[in-house]
Each structure stands twice: as structure tokens, then as C-alpha cells.
C-alpha positions as CSV (number, residue, x, y, z in Angstrom):
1,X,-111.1,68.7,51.1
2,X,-109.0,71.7,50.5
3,X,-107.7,74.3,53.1
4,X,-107.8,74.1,56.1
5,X,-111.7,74.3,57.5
6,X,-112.6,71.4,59.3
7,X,-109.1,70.9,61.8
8,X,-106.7,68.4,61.3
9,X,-107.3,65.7,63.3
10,X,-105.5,62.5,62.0
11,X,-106.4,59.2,62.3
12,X,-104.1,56.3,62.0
13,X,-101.9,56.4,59.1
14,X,-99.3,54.0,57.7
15,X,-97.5,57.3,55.5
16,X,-94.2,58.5,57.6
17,X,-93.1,61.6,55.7
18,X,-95.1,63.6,53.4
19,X,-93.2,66.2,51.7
20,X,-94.9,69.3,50.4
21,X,-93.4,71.8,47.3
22,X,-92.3,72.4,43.9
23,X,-90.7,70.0,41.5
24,X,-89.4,70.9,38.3
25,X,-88.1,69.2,35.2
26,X,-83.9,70.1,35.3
27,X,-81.8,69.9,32.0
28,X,-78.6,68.5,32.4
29,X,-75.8,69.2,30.0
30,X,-74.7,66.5,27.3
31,X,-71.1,68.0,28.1
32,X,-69.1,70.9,30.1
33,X,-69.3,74.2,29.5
34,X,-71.9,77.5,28.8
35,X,-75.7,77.3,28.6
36,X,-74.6,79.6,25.0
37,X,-72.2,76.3,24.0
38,X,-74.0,72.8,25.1
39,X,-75.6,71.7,22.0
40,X,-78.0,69.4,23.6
41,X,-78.8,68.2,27.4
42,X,-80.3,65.1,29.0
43,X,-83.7,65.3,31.3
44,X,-84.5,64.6,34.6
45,X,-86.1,65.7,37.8
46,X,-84.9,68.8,40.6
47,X,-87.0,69.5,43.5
48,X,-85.9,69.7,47.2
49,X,-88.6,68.2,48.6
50,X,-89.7,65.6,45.9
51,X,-85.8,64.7,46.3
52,X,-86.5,64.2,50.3
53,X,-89.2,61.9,48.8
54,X,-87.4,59.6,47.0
55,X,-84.0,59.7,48.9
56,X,-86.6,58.2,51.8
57,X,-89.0,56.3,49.6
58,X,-85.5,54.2,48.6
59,X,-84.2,54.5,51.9
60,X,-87.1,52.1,52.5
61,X,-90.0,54.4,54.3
62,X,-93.3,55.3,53.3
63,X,-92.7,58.8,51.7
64,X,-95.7,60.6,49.7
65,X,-94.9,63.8,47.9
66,X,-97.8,66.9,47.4
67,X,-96.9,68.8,44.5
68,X,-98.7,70.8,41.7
69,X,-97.6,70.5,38.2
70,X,-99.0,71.2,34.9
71,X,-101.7,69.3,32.7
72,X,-98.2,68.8,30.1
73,X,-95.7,65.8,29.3
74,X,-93.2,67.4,32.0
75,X,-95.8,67.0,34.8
76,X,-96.4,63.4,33.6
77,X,-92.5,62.7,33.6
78,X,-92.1,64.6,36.8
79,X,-95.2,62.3,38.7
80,X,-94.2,59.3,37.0
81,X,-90.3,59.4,37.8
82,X,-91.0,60.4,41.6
83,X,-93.6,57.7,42.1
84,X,-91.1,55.4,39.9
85,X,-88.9,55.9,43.1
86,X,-91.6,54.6,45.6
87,X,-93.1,57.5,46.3
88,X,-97.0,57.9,47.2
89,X,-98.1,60.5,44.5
90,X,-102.1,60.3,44.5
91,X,-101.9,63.5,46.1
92,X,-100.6,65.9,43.1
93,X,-102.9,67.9,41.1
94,X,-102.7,69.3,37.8
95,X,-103.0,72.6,36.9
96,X,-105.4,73.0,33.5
97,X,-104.1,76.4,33.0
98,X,-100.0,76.7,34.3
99,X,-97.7,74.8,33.1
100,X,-95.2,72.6,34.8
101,X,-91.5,74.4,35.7
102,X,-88.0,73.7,34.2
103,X,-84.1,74.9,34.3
104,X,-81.3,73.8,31.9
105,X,-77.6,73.8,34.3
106,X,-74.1,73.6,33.2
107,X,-72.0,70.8,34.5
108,X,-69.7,72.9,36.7
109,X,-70.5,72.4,40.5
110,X,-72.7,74.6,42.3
111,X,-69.7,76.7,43.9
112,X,-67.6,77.0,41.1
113,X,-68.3,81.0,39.5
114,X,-69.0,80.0,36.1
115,X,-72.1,77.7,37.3
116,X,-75.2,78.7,35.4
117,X,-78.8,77.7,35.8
118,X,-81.9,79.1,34.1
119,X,-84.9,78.9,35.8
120,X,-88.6,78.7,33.8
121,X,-90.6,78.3,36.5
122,X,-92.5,81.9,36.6
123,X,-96.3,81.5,36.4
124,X,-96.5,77.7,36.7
125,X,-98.5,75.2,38.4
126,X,-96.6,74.8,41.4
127,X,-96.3,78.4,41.9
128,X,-100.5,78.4,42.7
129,X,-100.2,76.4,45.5
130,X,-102.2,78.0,48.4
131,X,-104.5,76.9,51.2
132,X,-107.4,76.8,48.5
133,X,-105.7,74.5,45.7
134,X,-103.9,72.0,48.4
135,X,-105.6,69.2,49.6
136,X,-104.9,69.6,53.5
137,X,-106.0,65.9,54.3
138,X,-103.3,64.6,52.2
139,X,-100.6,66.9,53.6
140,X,-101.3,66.2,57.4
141,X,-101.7,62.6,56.5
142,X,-98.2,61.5,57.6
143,X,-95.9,61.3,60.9
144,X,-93.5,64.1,59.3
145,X,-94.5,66.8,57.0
146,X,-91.8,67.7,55.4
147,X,-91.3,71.7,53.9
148,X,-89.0,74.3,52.2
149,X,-88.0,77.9,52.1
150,X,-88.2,77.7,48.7
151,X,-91.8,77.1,48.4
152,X,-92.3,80.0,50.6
153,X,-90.6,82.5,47.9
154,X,-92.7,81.1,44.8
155,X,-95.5,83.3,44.9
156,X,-97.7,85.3,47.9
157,X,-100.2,82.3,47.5
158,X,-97.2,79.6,48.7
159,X,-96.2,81.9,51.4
160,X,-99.5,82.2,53.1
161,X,-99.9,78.0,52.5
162,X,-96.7,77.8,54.5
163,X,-97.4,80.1,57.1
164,X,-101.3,78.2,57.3
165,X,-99.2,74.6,57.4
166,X,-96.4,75.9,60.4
167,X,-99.4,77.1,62.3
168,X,-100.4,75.6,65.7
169,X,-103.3,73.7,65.5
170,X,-104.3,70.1,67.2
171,X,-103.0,67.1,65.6
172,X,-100.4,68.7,63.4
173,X,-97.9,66.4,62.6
174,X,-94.6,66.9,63.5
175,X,-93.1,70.0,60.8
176,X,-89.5,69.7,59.5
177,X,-88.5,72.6,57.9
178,X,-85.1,73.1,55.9
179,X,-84.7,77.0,55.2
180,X,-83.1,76.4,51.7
181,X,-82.4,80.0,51.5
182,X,-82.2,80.8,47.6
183,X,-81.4,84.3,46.9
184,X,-82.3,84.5,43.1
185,X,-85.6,83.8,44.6
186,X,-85.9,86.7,47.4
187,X,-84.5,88.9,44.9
188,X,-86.5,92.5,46.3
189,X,-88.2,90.3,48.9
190,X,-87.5,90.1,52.8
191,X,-85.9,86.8,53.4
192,X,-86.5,87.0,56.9
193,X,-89.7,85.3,56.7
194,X,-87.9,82.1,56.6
195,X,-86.8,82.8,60.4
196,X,-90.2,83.1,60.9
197,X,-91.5,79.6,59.7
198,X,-88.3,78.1,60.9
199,X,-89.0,79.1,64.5
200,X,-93.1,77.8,63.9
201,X,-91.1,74.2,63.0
202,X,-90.1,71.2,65.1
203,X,-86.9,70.4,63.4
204,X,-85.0,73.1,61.1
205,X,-82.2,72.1,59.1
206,X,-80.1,75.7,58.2
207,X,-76.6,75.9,56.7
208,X,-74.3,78.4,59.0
209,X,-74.3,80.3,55.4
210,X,-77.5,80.8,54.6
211,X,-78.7,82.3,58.1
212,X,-75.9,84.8,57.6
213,X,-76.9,85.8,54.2
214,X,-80.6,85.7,54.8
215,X,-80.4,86.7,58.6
216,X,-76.9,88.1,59.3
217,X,-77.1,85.4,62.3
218,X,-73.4,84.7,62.7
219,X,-72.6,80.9,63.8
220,X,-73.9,77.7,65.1
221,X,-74.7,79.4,68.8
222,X,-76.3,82.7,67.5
223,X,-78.4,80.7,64.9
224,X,-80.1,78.6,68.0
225,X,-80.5,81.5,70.0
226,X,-82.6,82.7,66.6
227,X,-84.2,79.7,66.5
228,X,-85.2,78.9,70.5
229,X,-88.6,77.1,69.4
230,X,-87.9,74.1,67.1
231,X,-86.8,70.9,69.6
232,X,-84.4,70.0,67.0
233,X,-82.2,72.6,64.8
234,X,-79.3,70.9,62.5
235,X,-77.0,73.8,61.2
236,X,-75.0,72.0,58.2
237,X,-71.6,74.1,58.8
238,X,-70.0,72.5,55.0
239,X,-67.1,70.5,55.7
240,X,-66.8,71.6,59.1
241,X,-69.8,69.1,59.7
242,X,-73.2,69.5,61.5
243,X,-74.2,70.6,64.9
244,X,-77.5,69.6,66.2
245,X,-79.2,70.8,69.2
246,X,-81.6,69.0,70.5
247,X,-84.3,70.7,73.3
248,X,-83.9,68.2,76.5
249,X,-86.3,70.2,78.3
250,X,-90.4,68.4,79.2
251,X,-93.0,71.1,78.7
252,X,-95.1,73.5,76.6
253,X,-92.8,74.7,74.0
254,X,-91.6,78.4,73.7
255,X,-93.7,80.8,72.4
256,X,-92.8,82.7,68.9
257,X,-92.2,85.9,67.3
258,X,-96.2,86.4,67.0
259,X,-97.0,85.2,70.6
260,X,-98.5,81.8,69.8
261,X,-96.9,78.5,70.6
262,X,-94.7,77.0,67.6
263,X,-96.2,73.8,67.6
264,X,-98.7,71.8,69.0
265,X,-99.8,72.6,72.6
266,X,-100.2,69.0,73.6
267,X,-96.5,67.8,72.4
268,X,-93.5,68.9,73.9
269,X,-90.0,68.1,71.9
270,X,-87.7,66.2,73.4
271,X,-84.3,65.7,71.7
272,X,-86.7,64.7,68.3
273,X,-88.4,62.0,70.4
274,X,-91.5,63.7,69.9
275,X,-95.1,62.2,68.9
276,X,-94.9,60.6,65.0
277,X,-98.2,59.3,64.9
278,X,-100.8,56.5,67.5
279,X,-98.5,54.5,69.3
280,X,-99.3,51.4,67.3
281,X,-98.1,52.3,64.5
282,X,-94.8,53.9,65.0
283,X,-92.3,52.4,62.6
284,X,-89.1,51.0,64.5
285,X,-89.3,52.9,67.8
286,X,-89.8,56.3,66.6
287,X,-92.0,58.3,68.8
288,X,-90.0,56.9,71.9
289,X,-87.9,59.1,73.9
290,X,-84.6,59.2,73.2
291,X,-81.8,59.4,75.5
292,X,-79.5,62.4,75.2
293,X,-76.5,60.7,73.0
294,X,-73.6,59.8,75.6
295,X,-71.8,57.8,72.9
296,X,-70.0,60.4,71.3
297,X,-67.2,62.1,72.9
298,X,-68.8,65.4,71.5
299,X,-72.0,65.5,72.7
300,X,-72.5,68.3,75.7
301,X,-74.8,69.5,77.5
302,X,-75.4,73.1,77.3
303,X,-77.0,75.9,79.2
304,X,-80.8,76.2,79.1
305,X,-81.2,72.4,78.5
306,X,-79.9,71.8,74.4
307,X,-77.8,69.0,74.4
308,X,-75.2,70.1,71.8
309,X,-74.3,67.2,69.3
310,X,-71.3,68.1,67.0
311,X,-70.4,65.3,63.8
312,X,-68.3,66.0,61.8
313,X,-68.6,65.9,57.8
314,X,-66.6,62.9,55.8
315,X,-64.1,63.2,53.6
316,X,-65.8,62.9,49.8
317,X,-64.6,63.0,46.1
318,X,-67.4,65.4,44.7
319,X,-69.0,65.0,41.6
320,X,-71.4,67.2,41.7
321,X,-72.2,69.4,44.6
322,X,-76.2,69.3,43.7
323,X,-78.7,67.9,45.6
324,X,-76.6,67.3,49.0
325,X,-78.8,69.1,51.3
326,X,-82.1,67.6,50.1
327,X,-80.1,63.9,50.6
328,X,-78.8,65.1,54.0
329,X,-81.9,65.9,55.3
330,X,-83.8,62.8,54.5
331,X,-80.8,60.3,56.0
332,X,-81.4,62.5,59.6
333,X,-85.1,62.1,59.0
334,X,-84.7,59.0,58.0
335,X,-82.6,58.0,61.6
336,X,-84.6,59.7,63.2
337,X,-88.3,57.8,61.9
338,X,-86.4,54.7,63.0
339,X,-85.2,56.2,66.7
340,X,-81.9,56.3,66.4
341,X,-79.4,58.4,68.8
342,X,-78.6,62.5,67.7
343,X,-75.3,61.5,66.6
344,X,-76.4,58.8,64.4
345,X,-79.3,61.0,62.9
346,X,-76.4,63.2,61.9
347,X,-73.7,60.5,60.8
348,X,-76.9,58.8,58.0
349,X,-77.4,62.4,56.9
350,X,-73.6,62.9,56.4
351,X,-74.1,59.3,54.3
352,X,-76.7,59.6,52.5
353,X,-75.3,63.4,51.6
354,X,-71.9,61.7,50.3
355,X,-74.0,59.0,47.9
356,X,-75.6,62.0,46.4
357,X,-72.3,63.8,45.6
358,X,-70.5,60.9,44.1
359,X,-73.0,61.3,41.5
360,X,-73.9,63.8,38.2
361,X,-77.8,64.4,38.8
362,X,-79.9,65.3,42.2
363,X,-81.0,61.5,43.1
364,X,-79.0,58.2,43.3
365,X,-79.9,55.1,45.4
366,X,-78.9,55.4,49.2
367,X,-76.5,52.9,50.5
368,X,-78.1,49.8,51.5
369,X,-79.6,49.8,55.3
370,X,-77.4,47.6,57.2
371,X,-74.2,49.0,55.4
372,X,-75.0,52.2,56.4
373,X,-75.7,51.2,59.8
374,X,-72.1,49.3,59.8
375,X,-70.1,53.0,59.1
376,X,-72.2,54.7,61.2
377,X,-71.1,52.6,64.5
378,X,-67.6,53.1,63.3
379,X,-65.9,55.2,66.6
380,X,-65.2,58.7,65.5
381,X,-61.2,58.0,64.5
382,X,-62.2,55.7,62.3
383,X,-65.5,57.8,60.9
384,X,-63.0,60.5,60.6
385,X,-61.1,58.3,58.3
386,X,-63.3,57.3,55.9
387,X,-63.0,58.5,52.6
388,X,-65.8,58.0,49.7
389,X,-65.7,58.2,46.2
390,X,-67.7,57.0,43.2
391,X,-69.6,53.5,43.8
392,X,-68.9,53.6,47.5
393,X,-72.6,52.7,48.3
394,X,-72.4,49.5,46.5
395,X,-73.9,46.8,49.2
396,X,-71.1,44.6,49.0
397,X,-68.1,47.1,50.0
398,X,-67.8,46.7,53.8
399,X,-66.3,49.4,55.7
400,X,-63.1,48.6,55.1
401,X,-63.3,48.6,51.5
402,X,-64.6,52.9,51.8
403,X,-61.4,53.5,53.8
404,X,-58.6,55.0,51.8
405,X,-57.1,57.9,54.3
């Protein structure tokens, strides 16, 4: 079934996360310098939510990825690298007709000026997505579904399949939403249809940045006040860190810009601790309610019932600045699947953020459970300490061992 006639109702499901968009086949230089210069380039996979996919999938959760590619060899090397990662890919169709998308980088870091990228991803597969080509059982078949600004600028047909997946309707899974604001892609558009999805959501992850450039929304405060819907927005606020707020309050949820509820009528969102899935099947306490986080000293309560959850970023030796956001989101996801306190959502997306930047290409193997868990306990002196550079997620480096500074 495609669309969405017939509901949503979900049975029992052992999937956590299904993440929904576009995955392309990325070009990676042999060596530095211009597109015009590099005389050849090595392959391999870019996607923010396939990379949500497989940064959980490794993380050790049940991850499944709904995608559309081309009936081509990139579509092949695009399912069979994703599902090579763990992930659950029986839901991916192939387009007879459009064919799968690609970009060729430089080397230099995202920031840097003389960063190029070329995008080929006009008229391809993943560009048709729409409530009549996606299959809807598959995408509500998880806890999370997972989604992106970016699939939302592709084409009119992606917009209206996000606006269809954020709508309110019984037995919708709970929606995380990163705004991914790309402004190559809105280019004579009006970005401020992200706002809209974002306030359908029940988590949004926005960088301080992007809601000023796509919303001229002006810090951490403003953007929530933007955003009064979701029970969980985490603005990313660069090496400044990440401020979560987290809705405390028991009740229906807000109502949004075009007067229906944002999510579900029978869940209320409180501090993330909302409904996953049955009861039975919730994977290590998720689902529970979770306390407000008293163990950090910079946790507060704020007016209207947010408790405001502030954790700062680590210290990192970059090595490339790609892929960070898409990592930073599935290590909060990830915490918060298992039930784990605001703070410590935010310290395993800082983690998983920093194994992705000590790295060249969008994906790399998260740090092992347990040594994750043993930085993220450390007491905030000692997190603010930390320091990590290449190789730091190697399972036998205790914390000790990741401290230089």
C-alpha cells in the first residue's frame, strides 16, 4: 500500500527508527584542490537521513531507511552500502525511468570559501517521492520516523509527502525532524516552510544558523518561541554546544500555524518520554517518562514549563566538517531510544558528532556503547576537558586516554 488511504494504525513492530529521504552517490576527491584540477575521485555514499540510518544501525538499533533511487549501478551501490551498515532496506524502490543522484566535492571543509560541491540530482528518482510512490506502511512501521528539510526542497511532490507524513493522524509514530536548511536548494523558494513542518514534529533539531538564515529567528530563546509545538527542540549553537528544551508540561499539545494539533491527539510530549511503540516492546526503557535532568548544573527550569538543558560542544581536531549534524542527531536519538536523561541525549550526540569529524567521508563507526557511556558520566569539568582527535573511538582508549587539555 501507498499513500496514505487506509490510516496508520501500527501494530507491534521490532524497527526503532525508520528514516525517510534522499541518498546520493558523493565523489570524493583523490587529493586537495578544485573540482577543474582533481584528476580523479573515490565513491561513496551522502544522504542525511540514510547517514541517521547507519550512524544508528552501528550504534546497535534497528534502523530501516525509505529511499527511492534509480534502476542504475549507483542505486545498487547506494542500497547495498546502506544495508551493508545494518540497515533494513526492503523498503526502497527503484525508479525505471530517473536515475539515481550524485555530487563530486573538494577536500576543503564545508566552511572553508573555496569548498565546492556539484550537485546532479535534478530529475532523479528520489526527487518523485510523493504520497503516491511511497509505501506508507513501511514509513510508519517504526518507533521514530525520522525526516529532513532537505527532502522537502527536492521537488513539489516531496513537499506535499512531508507535509502528508507531519500531519496529525492516529497512531503516527513519533516524527523527528532536523530542518537541514540548504540554501542552494530554496534558491527562489520560501524556506519558511521548514518552520512549518518543524512545528508539525515532536523533536526538531535546528542549528541557531540556519533558523536565522531561513527564518531570521535570532537565538536559542526566539527559535523555541518559533517552535512552541515540538516536546523536544535541540538547537545545535556550533561550538557553543547544544540547548535542548524539553516540554515538561502533561496534556494535549499546542495547536499549529494551521489550527490542527502538531501531533497525535492521544500523546502528550513530555521531556521526549513520549510513546515509541506497545509497551512490550520498548527497547531499554524508552517510552518511560523521564525525569527532568537534575544532574547537570545547567539544566533550568524555565517559564511556561521547558526545562532548559544547555551541554556544551567538545573540544575536536576536525577532519572534515561533513556529515556532523546527521551523526549528532542519531547519538541524541540514539540516547534517547534507550531512555537516557536530556543531558546525556545531548552529550552521545556531541560523541557520536566528534567520531564523524575525525574522519574524511560522511560515515565512520560510532564509538563502542559502553565507552561512550563512560565519557558521557564524566562531570562537566572533566567533559569540558576532553579533547578528541583521529582514532579516538577505538574501544580500548578509556577516558583517560581522550584527555589531552
Amino acid at each position: 500500500m501507498s499513500g496514505p488511504a487506509g490510516g496508520t494504525a501500527r501494530a507491534a513492530t521490532t524497527t526503532d527508527v525508520v528514516c525517510l529521504g534522499e541518498s546520493m552517490v558523493t565523489f570524493l576527491p583523490s587529493q586537495p584542490g578544485r573540482l577543474a584540477d582533481v584528476p580523479s575521485f573515490g565513491r561513496g555514499i551522502g544522504g542525511a537521513e540514510s547517514n541517521v540510518a547507519c550512524a544508528l544501525a552501528a550504534a546497535g538499533h534497528r534502523a530501516a531507511w525509505v529511499g527511492r533511487v534509480g534502476a542504475d549501478g549507483f542505486g545498487d551501490h547506494l542500497v547495498e552500502t546502506i544495508a551493508g551498515y545494518g540497515v533494513d532496506t526492503s523498503a526502497v524502490r527503484r525508479d525505471p525511468v530517473r536515475p539515481t543522484g550524485i555530487y563530486f566535492r573538494t577536500a576543503t571543509d564545508r566552511g572553508a570559501g573555496v569548498h565546492e560541491v556539484a550537485y546532479y540530482r535534478a530529475g532523479s528518482a528520489a526527487s518523485a517521492m510523493s504520497p503516491a510512490t511511497v509505501p506508507y506502511e513501511e514509513v510508519f512501521a517504526g518507533r521514530v520516523l525520522h525526516l529532513s528539510g532537505i527532502t522537502a526542497a527536492l521537488s513539489a511532490e516531496c513537499l506535499e509527502l512531508l507535509r502528508d507524513l507531519t500531519a496529525p493522524r492516529p497512531g503516527r509514530p513519533l516524527v523527528s525532524f532536523d530542518v537541514n536548511h540548504r540554501p542552494h536548494l530554496w534558491r527562489g523558494a520560501d524556506a519558511s516552510v521548514l518552520l512549518e513542518l518543524a512545528r508539525r514534529a515532536d523533536v526538531v533539531f535546528v542549528g541557531e544558523d540556519e533558523a536565522e538564515e531561513a527564518w531570521g529567528v535570532v537565538g536559542a530563546e526566539a527559535i523555541r518561541a518559533a517552535l512552541p509545538e515540538p516536546g523536544v527542540v535541540v538547537v545545535k549553537r556550533g561550538s557553543a554546544g547544544a540547548t535542548v528544551f524539553s516540554e515538561r508540561r502533561p496534556g494535549p499539545r499546542s495547536s499549529n500555524a494551521g489550527g490542527a494539533e502538531s501531533g497525535p491527539a492521544s500523546r502528550s510530549v513530555e521531556g521526549a518520554g513520549a510513546e515509541f511503540g506497545p509497551a512490550s516492546s520498548y527497547p531499554e526503557g524508552a517510552g518511560a517518562e523521564i525525569a527532568p535532568d537534575r544532574r547537570s548544573t545547567e539544566a533550568a527550569q524555565a517559564a511556561g514549563g521547558d526545562t532548559v538543558t544547555v551541554v556544551p560542544a567538545l573540544h575536536v581536531d576536525v577532519v572534515a566538517a561533513v556529515g556532523a549534524g546527521d551523526a549528532f542527531a542519531a547519538g541524541f536519538l540514539s540516547a534517547t531510544l534507550r531512555g537516557l536523561p536530556v543531558r546525556d541525549r545531548a552529550r552521545h550526540g556531541h560523541l557520536m558528532a566528534a567520531a564523524v569529524l575525525t574522519v574524511a567521508g560522511d560515515l565512520t563507526d560510532p564509538p563502542a556503547r559502553d565507552h561512550a557511556d563512560r565519557l558521557v558520566a564524566l562531570d562537566d569539568g572533566a567533559w569540558g576537558r576532553l579533547r578528541l582527535g583521529p582514532g579516538w573511538t577505538a574501544a580500548d582508549r578509556a577516558p583517560e586516554e581522550v584527555r589531552t587539555s
